[in-house]
C-alpha angles and dihedrals in degrees: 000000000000109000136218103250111218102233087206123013114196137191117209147178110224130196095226105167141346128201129187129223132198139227134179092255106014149043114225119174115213110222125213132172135142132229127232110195140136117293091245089061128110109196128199123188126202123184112192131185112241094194104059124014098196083071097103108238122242117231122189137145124225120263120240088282093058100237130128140193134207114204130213098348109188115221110273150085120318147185122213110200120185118194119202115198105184122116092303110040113218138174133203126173129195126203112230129182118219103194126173103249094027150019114223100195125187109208122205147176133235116215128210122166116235150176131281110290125224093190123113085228125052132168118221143169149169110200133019103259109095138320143276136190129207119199118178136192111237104165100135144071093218116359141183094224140014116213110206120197115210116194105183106209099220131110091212123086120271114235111192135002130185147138136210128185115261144026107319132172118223093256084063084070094031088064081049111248123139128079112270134228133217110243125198131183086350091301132107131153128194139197111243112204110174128054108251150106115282131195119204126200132193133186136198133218091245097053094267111144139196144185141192142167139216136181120212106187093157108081116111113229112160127094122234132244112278123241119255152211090030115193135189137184139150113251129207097207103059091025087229136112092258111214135202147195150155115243127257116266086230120102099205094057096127087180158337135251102211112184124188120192128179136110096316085062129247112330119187130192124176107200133162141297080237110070136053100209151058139174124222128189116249145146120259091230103134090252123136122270127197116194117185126190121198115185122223128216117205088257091060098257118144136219129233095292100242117206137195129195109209121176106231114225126127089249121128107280113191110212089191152339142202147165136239097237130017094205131026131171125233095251090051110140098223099055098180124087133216124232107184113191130196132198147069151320093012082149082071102062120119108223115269099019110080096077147158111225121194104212115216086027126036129064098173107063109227110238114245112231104228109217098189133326094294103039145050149172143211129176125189144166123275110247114255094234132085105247146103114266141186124223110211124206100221130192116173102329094314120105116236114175138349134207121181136219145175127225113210122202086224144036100296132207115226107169135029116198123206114200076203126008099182126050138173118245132238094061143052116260125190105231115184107223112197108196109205129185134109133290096019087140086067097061140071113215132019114180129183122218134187120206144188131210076340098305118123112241110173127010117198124180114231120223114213123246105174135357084269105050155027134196138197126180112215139178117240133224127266098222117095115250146106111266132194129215122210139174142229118197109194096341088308116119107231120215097232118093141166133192153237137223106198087176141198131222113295101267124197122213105166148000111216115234123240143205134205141164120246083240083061104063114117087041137101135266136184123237129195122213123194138200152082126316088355089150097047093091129052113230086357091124119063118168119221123210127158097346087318134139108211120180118210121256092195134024135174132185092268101018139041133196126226132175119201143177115255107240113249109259136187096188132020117286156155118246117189121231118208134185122220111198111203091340092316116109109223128236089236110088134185136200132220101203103213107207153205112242102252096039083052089047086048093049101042108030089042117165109227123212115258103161117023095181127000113294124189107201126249098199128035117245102190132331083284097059110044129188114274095022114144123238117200130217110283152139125225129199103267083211118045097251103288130223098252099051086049099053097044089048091037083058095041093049091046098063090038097061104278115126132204143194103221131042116238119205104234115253142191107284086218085062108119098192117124116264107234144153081079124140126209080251095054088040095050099052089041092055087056087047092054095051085053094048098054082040087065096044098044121144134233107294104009124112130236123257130240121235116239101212131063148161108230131046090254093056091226098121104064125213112255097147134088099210107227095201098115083205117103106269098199099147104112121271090022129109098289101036117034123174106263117216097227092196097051124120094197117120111275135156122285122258112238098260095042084055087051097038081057098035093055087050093267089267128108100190097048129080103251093072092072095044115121091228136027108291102341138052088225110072093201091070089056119026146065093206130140102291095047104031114065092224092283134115114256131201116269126257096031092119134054120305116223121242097276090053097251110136119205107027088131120061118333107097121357108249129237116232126195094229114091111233093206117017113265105340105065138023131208138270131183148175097044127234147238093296093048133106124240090262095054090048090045121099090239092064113085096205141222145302147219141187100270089241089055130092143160144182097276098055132086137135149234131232124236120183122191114246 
């Protein structure tokens, strides 16, 4: 059960109430209050009278409840003193006036610093005005929301109440950020969605403040791995469209949303993490199905949806099929061959026409010998040729399913078997090699051999044990290397290898550094560690942050993946990482630089420069980028707009007069996703939002920054609003086609050729301008696009960047640029995305282009600034 760590536990002594009672000749008030403190605390109280010392002073301590009362109190001036005795001793002392029609208390709070807590209810507090209590809901081992109850002690009215993620000082809610909360009867409550540290605020009628802090780690946000190998076909038996998949990697999948359209209507099931089929209605009419299966975690996230179209008749389907060997040699005894064969409505088949055919040998198909409705055989006899050949599952002219096989011209080796196929130097270990392939009882010698760089090392004879395999034990060598072994089978090399690790000792050579917003502590973060045979010892590895022990969820031979929380902060600073190797922390350190949010923005969404002075080109790039253009000074994002950036921008510009069309779920700021789904209308208007926004967190000595679009001629009205009038606004200063400040230096979207001039490495005379793709000839080093990327969005800066240091140039998002491509109706797009093809992730294509109030989820943009 993960917990809610109070950032600042308090312990206060609270005012709560006064009464005043009445005697023939005197007033006298009655003063009661309660005390909230550690439970190692010993607390003494001692009221005494300002106005006149000879008043002897009254001295109690608080019951187990923690209240006090203070009997018969004469009007007058007095002096509250509280005395902590813990294992730091601290005092702390309150004026309160006792007047005879009325009591004016000053409540305050006494501080102490403490230990984590455990308990569901916690005070806290920030500052000596009056106090606050948070009470979460942690009911849940991982939850999609927190709901955290606030109960503000004060009898005045509270004002104002509100929260904001992150460390903020009471002049951030002064100035009136933070999302407020309706309070009644000194009570609110709120949902919390995202894992982060939250400050909360609260203000009384009278000008009392408080502040307290909470951090929720324990909300589940990340979607789960999606199913696989989904397979659908009608089947005669159960009269339903069957379907089949293999189950998500994840272990927290609690079920699966499988949705199956098609002629019959929608049809929904929710079964299950557990199985791997289900079963729809539907009518063998020879229409189209699609079936789609999302996985759910026990937060509620969901996987890639994975879909599957299936044509819906009562002929046979095949599911599968596979063969018993994939290589046999020509002496093999045996000589048949198995073809098994899985899937549905087998009972169907015509004879004859359910049938195996061997391509490059046979003419006559082999029969396959149906076992029930689900399953099926065929053997048949190896082909008496060397080759490689493909045995294809056919049903009445239509292929099915396929397995492949090789025939050798001599006894051949498939498999070879380590007892151990990774040892430590400096000493000789016996390792056991099986040799398994076919017709090896028809031969005479089989000898292993390891070798190194090509060079044989070691030779070892193999004795037989059946028809099928041979095995030979062997001491390895004490140097480190990777070795290969390879056979012979009667003087003949065979094709299959395997190989061997003789390692060294686990070697570091660098810590990554990493980055991360203050917003962002309690979460995690991933770290990259880097060396040699990192990957040679199980558990050997084991991260260190903050006093932390992190085990790695990934490791290579030369890298390794860890993914740590970011240490609650309350101020910017550096934390050392450090990497312990079998116990042993290594000399080679790291630092994750904890962040304020403009220096991370600076640091991660950086603009890098392109142009430094005007420069008319001397060589054309495409049609778009012709020879003697000139390029204006300028900077461009080094990353598309993320996610995270858009949606920290997209919250600050809504509370700050900006308006949308469309709602964005808020997301982690550290999220490198693309941001998509945007249209030139939306990128525009955000791009005005985000040089206001810089404008409101500059630091000492920097300038402001001018917007770029505007309403009016004059460019004094700036644009703050996306237009929803799904109508081309082309008037100028409308939605489509805004007055551009030329002379701005806000942040604003590329022109065509400035896109190119950076995309080719901002350099005519060296080779990168004539590269296909930005900054490569090969596409896969530096591109998510339609052959590499599974159809999916990937984070920004994996691949290659380009000379001038700028990554995903080249497929990704499609890129809005500020040109239109036809007047008025379209604007431009380049670059292509993950669903495009090389061309359209090549510099000679000119792109695409789309209606300015259009958008879909393969289309983002880039900001470019003029220097």
């Amino acid at each position: 059960m993960k917990k809610i760590h109070i950032i600042s536990l308090a312990w206060a002594i609270a005012l709560a109430s006064c009464s005043l009672q009445t005697q023939t000749d005197d007033f006298f008030a009655c003063v009661r209050g309660s005390v909230v403190s550690p439970t190692d605390c010993a607390v003494t109280l001692t009221l005494t009278c300002l106005d006149d010392p000879d008043v002897k002073a009254q001295t109690l301590e608080p019951d187990k409840t923690g209240s006090f009362v203070f009997d018969r109190v004469e009007n007058g001036q007095y002096k509250l003193t509280a005395f902590c005795s813990s294992s730091v001793e601290k005092t702390l002392s309150q004026r309160l006036t006792v007047m005879s029609k009325a009591i004016t208390l000053e409540p305050f709070v006494f501080t102490a610093s403490s230990s984590e807590q455990n308990s569901q209810e916690s005070h806290l507090s920030l500052r000596s005005d009056f106090e606050m209590t948070l009470t979460k809901d942690a009911s849940l081992a991982v939850s999609r929301a927190v709901t955290v109850t606030i109960i503000c002690h004060s009898k005045e009215h509270i004002s104002r109440l509100c929260y904001s993620a992150g460390n903020h000082s009471e002049e951030f809610f002064e100035s009136g950020y933070g999302t407020s909360v309706l309070c009644v009867a000194q009570t609110a409550s709120v949902q919390l969605i995202q894992n982060a540290v939250y400050t909360f605020y609260a203000k009384t009628s009278d000008g009392l403040v408080s502040m307290a802090q909470v951090e929720i780690d324990c909300i589940d946000t990340e979607a789960p791995q999606a199913v696989s190998n989904v397979r659908a076909a009608f089947s005669t038996q159960s009269g339903k469209l069957e379907v089949q998949w293999e189950s998500s990697s994840s272990e927290d999948v609690h079920s699966l949303e499988v949705l199956c359209s098609g002629n019959s209507g929608e049809q929904k099931l929710i079964v299950p993490a557990s199985k791997t089929a289900c079963a729809f209605s539907c009518i063998p009419d020879g229409s189209t199905y699609t079936i789609s299966i999302c996985a759910l975690d026990l937060a509620g996230n969901k996987s890639r949806v994975v879909t599957q179209s299936v044509v819906v008749n009562t002929e046979p389907a095949v599911y599968r099929a596979w063969l018993d060997r994939s290589r046999v040699a020509l002496g093999d005894g045996t000589k048949e061959m198995v073809l098994f064969v899985q899937g549905c409505n087998f009972g169907q088949a015509e004879d004859g026409l359910f049938v195996v055919q061997l391509d490059s040998y046979d003419t006559i198909p082999h029969v396959l010998e149906i076992t029930d409705a689900t399953s099926a055989f065929c053997s048949f006899v190896i082909p008496p040729k060397k080759g490689n050949y493909t045995a294809s599952v056919i049903y009445n002219d239509l292929l099915l399913a396929t397995s492949t096989f090789e025939v050798c011209d001599s006894p051949c080796v498939n498999e070879v078997m380590l007892s151990k196929t990774q040892v430590p130097a400096g000493s000789a270990h016996s390792v056991t090699a099986r040799i398994l392939g076919t017709g090896l009882d028809l031969c005479t010698d089989v000898t292993l051999s390891l070798l190194l760089d090509n060079e044989v090392v070691l030779e070892k004879k193999a004795s037989p044990l059946s028809t099928t395999s041979y095995e030979c034990t062997f001491e390895t060598p004490v140097e480190e290397a990777d070795y290969t072994l390879s056979v012979t089978v009667d003087s003949v090399q065979q094709d299959i290898t395997s190989l061997l690790q003789v390692y060294g000792t686990i070697s570091i050579t660098s810590v990554d550094e990493a980055y991360a917003p203050l917003c962002n502590c309690g979460k995690e973060i991933e770290l990259i560690v880097r060396g040699k045979n990192l990957n040679v010892e199980e558990d050997a590895l084991l991260v260190v942050c903050n006093g932390k022990t992190y085990k790695p969820y990934k490791i290579e031979s030369s890298l390794c993946y860890v993914k740590v929380f970011i240490p609650v902060s309350a101020c910017a600073r550096d934390i050392d990482i450090s990497v312990c190797v079998n116990g042993t922390e290594s000399e080679t350190k790291g630092v994750l630089k904890v962040l304020e949010l403009r220096d991370y923005i600076d640091s991660q969404f950086a603009l890098l420069p392109v142009a430094n002075k005007t420069v008319t080109l001397s060589k054309a790039g495409s049609s778009l980028l012709k020879q003697n253009t000139q390029i204006a000074a300028f900077a461009l994002g080094k990353y598309v707009v993320t996610q995270g950036l858009w949606y920290e921008v997209f919250a600050w510009a809504k509370e700050h007069g900006y308006t949308f069309t469309k709602e964005y779920t808020v997301q982690n700021i550290s999220s490198l996703l693309p941001c998509t789904d945007v249209s030139w209308r939306e990128a525009v208007v955000w791009c005005n939002a985000f040089t206001e926004w810089h404008n409101a967190h500059l630091k000492d000595g920097e300038s402001a920054f001018t917007c770029v679009y505007y309403e009016d001629s004059n460019c004094t009205k700036i644009v703050r609003t996306v237009s929803g009038d799904l109508t081309l606004m082309t008037d100028s200063g409308k939605s489509d086609n805004p007055f551009v400040k030329k002379s701005a230096n806000g942040y604003r979207l590329p022109s065509a050729a400035e896109w190119e001039y950076a995309f080719r490495g901002a350099n005519t005379s060296a080779s990168d301008w004539d590269f296909s793709y930005a900054g490569s000839t090969n596409l896969q080093t530096v591109a998510w696009y339609s052959a590499n990327s599974g159809k999916v969005l990937h984070e920004c800066g994996k691949k290659k960047a380009n000379a001038l240091g700028l990554y995903d140039m080249s497929g990704g998002v499609w890129e809005w640029m500020s040109d239109w491509a036809i007047s008025n109706v379209t604007r431009r797009l380049r670059g292509g995305s993950y669903k495009s093809s090389e061309e359209e992730c090549s510099a000679a294509c000119d792109g695409s282009a789309k209606i300015p109030y259009l958008s879909d989820g393969t289309i983002g943009f880039r900001l470019a600034r003029n220097k």
